[in-house]
C-alpha positions in Angstrom: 0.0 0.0 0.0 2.3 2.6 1.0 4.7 2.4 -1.7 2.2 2.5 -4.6 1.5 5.7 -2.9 5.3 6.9 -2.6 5.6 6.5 -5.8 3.0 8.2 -7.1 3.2 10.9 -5.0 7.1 10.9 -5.9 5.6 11.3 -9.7 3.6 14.3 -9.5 6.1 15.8 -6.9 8.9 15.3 -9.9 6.7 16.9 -12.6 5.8 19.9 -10.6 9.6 20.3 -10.7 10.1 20.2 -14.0 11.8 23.4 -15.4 12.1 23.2 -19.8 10.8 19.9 -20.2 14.2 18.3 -19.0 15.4 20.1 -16.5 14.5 19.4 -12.4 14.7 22.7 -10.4 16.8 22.6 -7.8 14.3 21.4 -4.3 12.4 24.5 -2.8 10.1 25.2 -0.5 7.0 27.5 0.2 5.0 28.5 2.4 0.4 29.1 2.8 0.4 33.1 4.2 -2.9 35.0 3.9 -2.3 36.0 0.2 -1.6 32.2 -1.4 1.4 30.0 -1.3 5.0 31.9 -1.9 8.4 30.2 -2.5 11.0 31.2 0.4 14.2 28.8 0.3 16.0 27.4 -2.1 18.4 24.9 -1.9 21.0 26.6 -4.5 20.6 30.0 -2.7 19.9 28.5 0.9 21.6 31.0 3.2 24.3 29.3 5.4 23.1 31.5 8.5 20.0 33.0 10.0 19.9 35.8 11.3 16.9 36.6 12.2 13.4 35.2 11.4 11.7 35.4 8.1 8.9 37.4 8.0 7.2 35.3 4.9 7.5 32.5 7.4 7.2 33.3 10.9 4.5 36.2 10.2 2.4 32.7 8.3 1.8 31.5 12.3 -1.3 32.1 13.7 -0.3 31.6 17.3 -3.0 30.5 20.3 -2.7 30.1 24.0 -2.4 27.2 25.6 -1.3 27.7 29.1 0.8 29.9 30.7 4.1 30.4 29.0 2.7 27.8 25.9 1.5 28.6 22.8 0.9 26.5 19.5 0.1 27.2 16.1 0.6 25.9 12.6 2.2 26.0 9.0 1.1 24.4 5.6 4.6 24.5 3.4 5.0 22.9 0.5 8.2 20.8 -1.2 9.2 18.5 -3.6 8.1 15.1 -4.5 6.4 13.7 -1.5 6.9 16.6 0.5 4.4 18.8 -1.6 1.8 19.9 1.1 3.0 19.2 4.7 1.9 21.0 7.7 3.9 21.5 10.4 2.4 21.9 14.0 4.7 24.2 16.6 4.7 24.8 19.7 6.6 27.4 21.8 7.9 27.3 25.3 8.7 29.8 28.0 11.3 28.2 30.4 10.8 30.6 32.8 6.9 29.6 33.2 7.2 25.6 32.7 8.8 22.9 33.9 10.8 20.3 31.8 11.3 16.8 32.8 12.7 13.7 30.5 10.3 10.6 31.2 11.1 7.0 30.6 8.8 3.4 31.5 10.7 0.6 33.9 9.3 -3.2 34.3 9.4 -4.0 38.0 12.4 -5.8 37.5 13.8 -2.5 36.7 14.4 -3.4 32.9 13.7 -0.7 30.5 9.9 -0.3 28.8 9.4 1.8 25.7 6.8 4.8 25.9 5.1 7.3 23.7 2.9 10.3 24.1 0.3 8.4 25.8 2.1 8.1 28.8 2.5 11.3 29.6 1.1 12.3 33.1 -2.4 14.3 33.3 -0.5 17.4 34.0 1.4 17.0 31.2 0.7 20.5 28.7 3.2 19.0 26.3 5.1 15.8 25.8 7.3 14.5 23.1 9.6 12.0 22.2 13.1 12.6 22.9 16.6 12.4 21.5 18.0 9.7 19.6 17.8 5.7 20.5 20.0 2.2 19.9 18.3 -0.8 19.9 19.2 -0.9 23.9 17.6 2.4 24.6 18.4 6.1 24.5 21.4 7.3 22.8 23.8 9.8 24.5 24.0 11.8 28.0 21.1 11.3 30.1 20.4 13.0 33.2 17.2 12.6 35.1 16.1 14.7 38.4 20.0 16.0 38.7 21.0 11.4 38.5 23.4 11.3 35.6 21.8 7.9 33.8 24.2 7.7 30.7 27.4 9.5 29.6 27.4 11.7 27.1 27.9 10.2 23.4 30.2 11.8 21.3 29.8 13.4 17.5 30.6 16.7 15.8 26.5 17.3 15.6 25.4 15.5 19.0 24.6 18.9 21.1 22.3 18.5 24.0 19.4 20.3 25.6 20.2 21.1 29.2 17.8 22.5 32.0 20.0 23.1 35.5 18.2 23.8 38.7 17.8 27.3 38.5 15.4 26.3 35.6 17.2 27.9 33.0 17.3 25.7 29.2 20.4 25.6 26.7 21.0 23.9 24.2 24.9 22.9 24.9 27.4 22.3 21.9 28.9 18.9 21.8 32.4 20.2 22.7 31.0 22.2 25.4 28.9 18.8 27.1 32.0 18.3 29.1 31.6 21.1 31.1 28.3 21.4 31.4 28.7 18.4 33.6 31.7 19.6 35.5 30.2 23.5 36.3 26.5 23.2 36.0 24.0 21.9 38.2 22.5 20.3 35.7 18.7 19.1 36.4 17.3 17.4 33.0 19.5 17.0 30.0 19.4 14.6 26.6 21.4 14.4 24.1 20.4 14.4 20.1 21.9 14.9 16.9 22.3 16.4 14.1 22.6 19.8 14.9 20.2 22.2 12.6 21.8 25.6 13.7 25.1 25.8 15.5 26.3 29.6 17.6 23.9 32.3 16.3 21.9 30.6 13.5 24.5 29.2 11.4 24.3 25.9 9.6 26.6 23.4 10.0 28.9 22.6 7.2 27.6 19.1 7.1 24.1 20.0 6.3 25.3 22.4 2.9 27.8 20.2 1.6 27.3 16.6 0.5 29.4 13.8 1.6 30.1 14.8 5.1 28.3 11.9 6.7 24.8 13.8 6.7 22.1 12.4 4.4 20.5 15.6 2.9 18.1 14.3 0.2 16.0 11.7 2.1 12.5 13.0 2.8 11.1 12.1 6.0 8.4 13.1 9.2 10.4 15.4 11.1 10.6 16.4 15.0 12.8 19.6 16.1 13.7 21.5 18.9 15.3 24.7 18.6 16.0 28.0 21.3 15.1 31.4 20.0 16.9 34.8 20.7 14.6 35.7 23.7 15.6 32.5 25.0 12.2 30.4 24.4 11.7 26.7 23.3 10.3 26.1 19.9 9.1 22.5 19.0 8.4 21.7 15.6 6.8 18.3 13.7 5.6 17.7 10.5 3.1 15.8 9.0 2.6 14.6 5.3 -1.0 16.6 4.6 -1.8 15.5 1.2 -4.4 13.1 0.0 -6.4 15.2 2.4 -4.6 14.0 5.8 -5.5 10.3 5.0 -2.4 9.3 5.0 -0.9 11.9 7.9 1.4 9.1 9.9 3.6 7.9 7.0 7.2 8.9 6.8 6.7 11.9 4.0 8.0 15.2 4.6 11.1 17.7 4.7 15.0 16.8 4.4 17.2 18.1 7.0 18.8 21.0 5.5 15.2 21.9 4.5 13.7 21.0 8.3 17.2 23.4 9.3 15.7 26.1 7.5 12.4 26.0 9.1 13.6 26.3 12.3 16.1 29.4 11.2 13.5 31.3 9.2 11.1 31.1 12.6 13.9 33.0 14.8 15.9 30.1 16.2 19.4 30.3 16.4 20.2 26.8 17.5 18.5 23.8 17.1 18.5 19.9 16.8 16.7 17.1 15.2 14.7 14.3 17.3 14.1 10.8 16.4 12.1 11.6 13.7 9.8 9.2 11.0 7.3 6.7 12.5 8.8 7.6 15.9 8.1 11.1 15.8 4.9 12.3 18.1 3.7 15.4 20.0 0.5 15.1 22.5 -0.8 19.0 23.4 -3.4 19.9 26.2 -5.4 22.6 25.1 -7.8 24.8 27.5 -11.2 23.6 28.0 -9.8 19.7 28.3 -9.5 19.6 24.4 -6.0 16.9 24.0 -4.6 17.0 20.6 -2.0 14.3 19.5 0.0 13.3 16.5 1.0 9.9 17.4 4.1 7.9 15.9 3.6 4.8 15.1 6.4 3.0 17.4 7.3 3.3 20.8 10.6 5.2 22.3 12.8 4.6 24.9 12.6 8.0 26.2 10.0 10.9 26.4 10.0 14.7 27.4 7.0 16.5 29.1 6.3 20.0 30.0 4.9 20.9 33.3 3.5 23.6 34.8 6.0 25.1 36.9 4.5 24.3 40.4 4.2 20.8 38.8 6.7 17.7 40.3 6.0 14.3 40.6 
């Protein structure tokens, strides 16, 4: 089933592209704003920093409330091939008015159960999954209530998101990890990779040059986190919204230099991928009791909620 659709949705994706008769444009993508869809990156003009948020972009959000220091919103974007109408669904956090916890299942034995968004506690106003995983559970530094659980995994593009006990969020370069955990009081932290936007918005060589161990063509769901300029949390996902939505939980969607760009061109100047494809998954609480979830289809090792700050279990 699936890949009878792939491939036709590969097709029309390709002819869209089609520049002459013979000649592919190079892959683009555009954004739904009030006056119809415009074109706003382009991978043979792609800028190799972001400076500041795009206005075609981030001005496209129509932000709501959701609790105190959350608010969600939306994009519809459009790409190539199967990537040609996918929405993706953000949500924006103030550290200062949240609390942030990583959140894992144990057997009573103690051995390691997998989780998703469905296990995230009542009080939960957001949860996600989180990081990266090996076949024996997450991958990287794991610290959990201020308990180092794993040591930090190494890698050029492995930064890690960081909360210490004053509350306050980082995301932490990889050769900068080190000491984090030697100077920092360090309350929640995960580890992920690769890095979208390195220092103050720049991309990371790997992501604009091919052959430097980064796959930058293959299309998939996406899940990213990224910290703005004023110092708040932005998490985006996608979802493949063509076909109506039918099909919203296959793997269709943006590449990574192309996911990188999203989170530049809406203000933040650092930011990493999650696990991403059929693991990817956000649950949101709205006001009024409304829950709204884009599920994965498998079950991680490890989750991330947000609290409300009085909130500790």
């Amino acid at each position: 089933m699936i890949r009878p659709v792939f491939l036709l949705l590969a097709a029309l994706g390709s002819l869209a592209g089609v520049e002459g008769g013979m000649h592919r444009a190079p892959p683009a993508l555009s954004v739904r704003g009030p006056e119809g869809w415009r074109e706003w990156w382009r991978a043979d003009r792609a800028p190799v920093r972001w400076a500041a948020p795009l206005a075609a972009v981030a001005g496209a959000v129509e932000w709501r409330p959701v609790a105190p220091g959350v608010r969600w919103g939306d994009l519809q974007l459009s790409g190539d091939g199967e990537a040609w109408r996918v929405r993706a669904i953000l949500v924006q956090l103030d550290p200062s008015l949240v609390r942030l916890e990583t959140r894992s299942l144990q057997r009573a034995d103690g051995r390691p159960l997998r989780w998703n968004v469905d296990s995230a506690p009542s009080e939960a106003i957001v949860a996600l999954n989180a990081g990266q995983f090996t076949s024996s559970g997450p991958w990287g530094w794991l610290v959990h209530r201020g308990e180092e659980r794993r040591p930090p995994g190494t890698g050029p593009l492995a930064p890690a998101l960081v909360v210490d006990t004053a509350g306050a969020v980082s995301l932490v370069p990889p050769d900068s990890i080190a000491g984090a955990r030697r100077d920092r009081a360090v309350r929640e932290a995960f580890q992920s990779y690769p890095s979208l936007l390195m220092a103050d918005g720049e991309i990371p060589r790997p992501l604009r040059d091919g052959g430097l161990g980064v796959d930058l063509d293959h299309r998939d769901a996406r899940l990213a986190l990224g910290l703005d300029r004023e110092g708040k949390l932005l998490i985006a996902i996608t979802r493949f919204e063509g076909l109506g939505g039918a099909l919203s939980n296959l793997p269709f969607g943006l590449t990574t230099p192309e996911t990188a760009a999203l989170m530049g061109a809406l203000g933040c100047r650092r930011a990493m991928l999650l696990d991403g494809g059929i693991s990817s998954q956000l649950l949101l609480r709205l006001p009024g009791g409304e829950t709204r979830a884009w599920r994965g289809i498998r079950q991680v090792p490890l989750g991330l909620v947000v609290l409300p700050a009085a909130s500790a279990e």
